[in-house]
C-alpha positions as CSV (number, residue, x, y, z in Angstrom):
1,X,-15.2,-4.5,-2.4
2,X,-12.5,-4.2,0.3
3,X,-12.6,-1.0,2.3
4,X,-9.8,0.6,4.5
5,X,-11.0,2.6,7.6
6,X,-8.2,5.3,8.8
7,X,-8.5,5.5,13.0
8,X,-11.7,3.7,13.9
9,X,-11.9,5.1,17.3
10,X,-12.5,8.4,16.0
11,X,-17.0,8.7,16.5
12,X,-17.1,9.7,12.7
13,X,-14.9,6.6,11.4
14,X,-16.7,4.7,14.0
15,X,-20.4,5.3,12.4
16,X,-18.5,4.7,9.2
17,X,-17.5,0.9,10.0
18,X,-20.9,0.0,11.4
19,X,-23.0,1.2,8.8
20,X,-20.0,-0.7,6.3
21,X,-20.6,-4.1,8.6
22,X,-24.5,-3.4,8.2
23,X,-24.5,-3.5,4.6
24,X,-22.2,-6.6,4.4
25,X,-18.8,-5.0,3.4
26,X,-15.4,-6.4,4.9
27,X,-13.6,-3.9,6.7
28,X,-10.1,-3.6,7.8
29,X,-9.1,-0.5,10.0
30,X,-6.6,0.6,12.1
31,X,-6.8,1.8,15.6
32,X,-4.7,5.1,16.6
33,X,-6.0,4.4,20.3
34,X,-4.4,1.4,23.3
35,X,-6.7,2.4,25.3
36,X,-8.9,-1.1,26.3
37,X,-12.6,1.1,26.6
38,X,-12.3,1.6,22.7
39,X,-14.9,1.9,20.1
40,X,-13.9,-0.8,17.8
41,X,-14.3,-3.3,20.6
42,X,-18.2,-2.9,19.1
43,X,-16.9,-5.0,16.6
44,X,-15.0,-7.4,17.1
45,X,-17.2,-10.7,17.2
46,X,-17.6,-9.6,13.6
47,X,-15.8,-11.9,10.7
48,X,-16.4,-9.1,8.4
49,X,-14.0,-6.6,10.5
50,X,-10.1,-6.8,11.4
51,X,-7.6,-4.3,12.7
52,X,-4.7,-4.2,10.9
53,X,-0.9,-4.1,12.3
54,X,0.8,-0.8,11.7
55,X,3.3,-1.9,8.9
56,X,1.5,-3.9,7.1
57,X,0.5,-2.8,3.6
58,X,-2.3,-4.1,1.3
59,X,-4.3,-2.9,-1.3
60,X,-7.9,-2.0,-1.4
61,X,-10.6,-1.2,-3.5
62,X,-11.2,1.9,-0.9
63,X,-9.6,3.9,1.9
64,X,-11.4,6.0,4.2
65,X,-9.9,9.0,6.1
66,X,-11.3,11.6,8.3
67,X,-10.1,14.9,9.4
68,X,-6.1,15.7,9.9
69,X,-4.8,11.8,8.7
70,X,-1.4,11.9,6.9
71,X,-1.6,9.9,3.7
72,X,2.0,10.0,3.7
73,X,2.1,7.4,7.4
74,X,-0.5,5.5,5.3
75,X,1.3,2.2,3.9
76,X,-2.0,0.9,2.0
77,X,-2.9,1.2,-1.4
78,X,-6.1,1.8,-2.4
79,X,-8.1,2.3,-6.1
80,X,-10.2,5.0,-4.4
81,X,-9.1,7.3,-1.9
82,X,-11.7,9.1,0.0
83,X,-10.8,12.2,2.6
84,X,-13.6,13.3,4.5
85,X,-12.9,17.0,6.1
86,X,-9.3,17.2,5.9
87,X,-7.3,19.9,7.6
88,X,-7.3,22.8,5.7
89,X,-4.5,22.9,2.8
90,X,-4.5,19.5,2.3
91,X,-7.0,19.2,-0.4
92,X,-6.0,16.0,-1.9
93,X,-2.7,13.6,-1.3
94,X,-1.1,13.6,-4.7
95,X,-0.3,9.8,-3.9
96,X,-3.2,8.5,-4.9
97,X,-4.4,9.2,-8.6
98,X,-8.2,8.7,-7.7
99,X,-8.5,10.7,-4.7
100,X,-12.3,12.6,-3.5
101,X,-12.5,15.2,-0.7
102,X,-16.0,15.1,0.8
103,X,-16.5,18.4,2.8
104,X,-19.5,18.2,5.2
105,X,-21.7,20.4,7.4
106,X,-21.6,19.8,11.2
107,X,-22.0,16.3,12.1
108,X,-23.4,15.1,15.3
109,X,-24.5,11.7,16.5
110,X,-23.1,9.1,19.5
111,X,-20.3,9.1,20.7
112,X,-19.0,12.5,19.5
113,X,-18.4,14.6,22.1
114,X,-20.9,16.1,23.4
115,X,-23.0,17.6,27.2
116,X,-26.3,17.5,27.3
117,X,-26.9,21.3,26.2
118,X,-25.0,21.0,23.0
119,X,-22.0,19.5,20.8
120,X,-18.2,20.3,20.3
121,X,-17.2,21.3,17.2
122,X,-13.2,21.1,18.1
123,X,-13.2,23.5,21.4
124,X,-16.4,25.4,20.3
125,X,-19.6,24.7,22.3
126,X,-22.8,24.4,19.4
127,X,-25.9,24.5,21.5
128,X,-28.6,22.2,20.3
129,X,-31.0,25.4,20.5
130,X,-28.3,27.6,18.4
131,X,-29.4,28.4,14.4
132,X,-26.1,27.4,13.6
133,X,-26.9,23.4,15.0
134,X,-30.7,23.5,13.5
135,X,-29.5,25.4,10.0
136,X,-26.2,23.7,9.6
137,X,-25.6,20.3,11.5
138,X,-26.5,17.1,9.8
139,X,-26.5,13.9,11.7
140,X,-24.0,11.4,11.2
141,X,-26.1,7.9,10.4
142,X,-28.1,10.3,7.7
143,X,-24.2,11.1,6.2
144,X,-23.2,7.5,6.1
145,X,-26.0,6.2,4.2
146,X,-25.2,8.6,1.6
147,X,-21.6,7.9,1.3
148,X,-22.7,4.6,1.1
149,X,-24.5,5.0,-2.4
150,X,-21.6,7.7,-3.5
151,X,-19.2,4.1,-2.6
152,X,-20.9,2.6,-5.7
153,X,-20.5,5.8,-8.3
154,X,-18.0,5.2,-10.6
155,X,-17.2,9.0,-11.5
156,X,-17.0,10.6,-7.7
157,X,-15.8,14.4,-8.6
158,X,-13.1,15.0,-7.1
159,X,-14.7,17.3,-4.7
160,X,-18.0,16.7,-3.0
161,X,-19.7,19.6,-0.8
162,X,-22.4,18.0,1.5
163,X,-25.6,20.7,2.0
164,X,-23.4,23.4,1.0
165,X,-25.8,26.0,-0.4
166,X,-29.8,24.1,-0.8
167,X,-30.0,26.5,-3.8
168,X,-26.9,25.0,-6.0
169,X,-26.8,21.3,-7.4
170,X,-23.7,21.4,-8.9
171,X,-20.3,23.2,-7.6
172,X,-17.9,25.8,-8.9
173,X,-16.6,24.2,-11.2
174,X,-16.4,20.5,-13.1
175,X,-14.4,19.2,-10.3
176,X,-16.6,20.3,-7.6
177,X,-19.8,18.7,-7.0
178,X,-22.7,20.1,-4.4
179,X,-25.2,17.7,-2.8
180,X,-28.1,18.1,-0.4
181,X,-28.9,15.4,2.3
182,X,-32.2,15.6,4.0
183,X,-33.1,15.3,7.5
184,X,-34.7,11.5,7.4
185,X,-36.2,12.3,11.0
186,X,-36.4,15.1,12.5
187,X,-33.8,16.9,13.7
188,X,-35.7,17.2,17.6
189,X,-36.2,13.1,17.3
190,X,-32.6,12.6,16.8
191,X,-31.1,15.3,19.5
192,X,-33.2,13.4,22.1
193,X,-31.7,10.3,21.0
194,X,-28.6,11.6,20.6
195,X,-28.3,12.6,24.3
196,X,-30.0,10.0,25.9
197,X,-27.4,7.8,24.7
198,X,-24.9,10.0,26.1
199,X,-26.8,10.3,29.2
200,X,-26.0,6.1,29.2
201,X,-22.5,5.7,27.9
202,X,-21.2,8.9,29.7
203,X,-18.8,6.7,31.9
204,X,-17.5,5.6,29.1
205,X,-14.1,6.7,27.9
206,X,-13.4,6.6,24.0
């Protein structure tokens, strides 16, 4: 299976790749960023990871984008495209005939940013103490190793809603699918982590 990764400077796309490399796929992904403190520089003694030249067009079995990507300044072509929180009325890119749009909860993890009392959702401060972090956010490496498995399901809906409602299994509608993650440690365990490494890599400019 060959996997595209839109902008993998970005923290999210970043966890993405190295759970990817982990399991043994071969990633290609390009980097929105010349800066030389960059996050796919992680990566780069690894044969199973390349950056691809703006231009250049191939096809793969699956493309990755996260947030406010433009599938239209995209020159791959993929079997699956899969849009993780896109900006908000554009649901699907009518480009691609096999398209899922996987709307999440609040992500956190390293290298998002972050201070040591809480995490930035865009310019809005969620405390780690706040009920909206403890009832809503989801960390990212638990989020990964799901969309791994949903990488080998043949029928993804064309909708996914990640821990929308714990009371709903399925969604709206046949084209909308809900599904719960669980915390695999608790959420305390990975905060602390979570900000230790931040506490490390702080000097660190992504």
């Amino acid at each position: 299976m060959s996997i595209f990764v839109m902008d993998c400077n970005e923290w999210v796309t970043y966890h993405i790749v190295d759970t990817l490399l982990e399991n043994d796929y071969k990633v290609d992904a390009l980097s929105a960023t010349t800066n030389e403190e960059d996050l796919s520089m992680f990566f780069a003694r690894n044969s199973s990871f390349s950056i691809v030249p703006e231009g250049v067009q191939k096809k793969y079995t699956v493309g990755i984008l996260v947030g406010e990507q433009k599938t239209s300044a995209i020159h791959q072509e993929f079997d699956l495209l899969i849009v993780i929180n896109p900006a908000a009325g554009s649901v699907r890119s009518e480009i691609y005939k096999k398209c899922t749009v996987i709307h999440t909860p609040i992500l956190f993890g390293e290298w998002m940013p972050m201070n040591e009392k809480g995490i930035y959702d865009e310019d809005t401060l969620i405390a780690f103490e706040s009920d909206v972090f403890k009832e809503n956010a989801l960390y990212i490496g638990d989020f990964t190793k799901a969309l791994l498995q949903w990488l080998n399901v043949s029928d993804l809906p064309p909708i996914l809603n990640v821990n929308h409602n714990d009371n709903e299994k399925d969604g709206h509608s046949k084209l909308e699918k809900n599904v719960f993650i669980r915390d695999n440690i608790p959420k305390q365990e990975r905060v602390k982590s979570v900000i230790e490494h931040y506490r490390s890599k702080r000097n660190f400019t992504v």
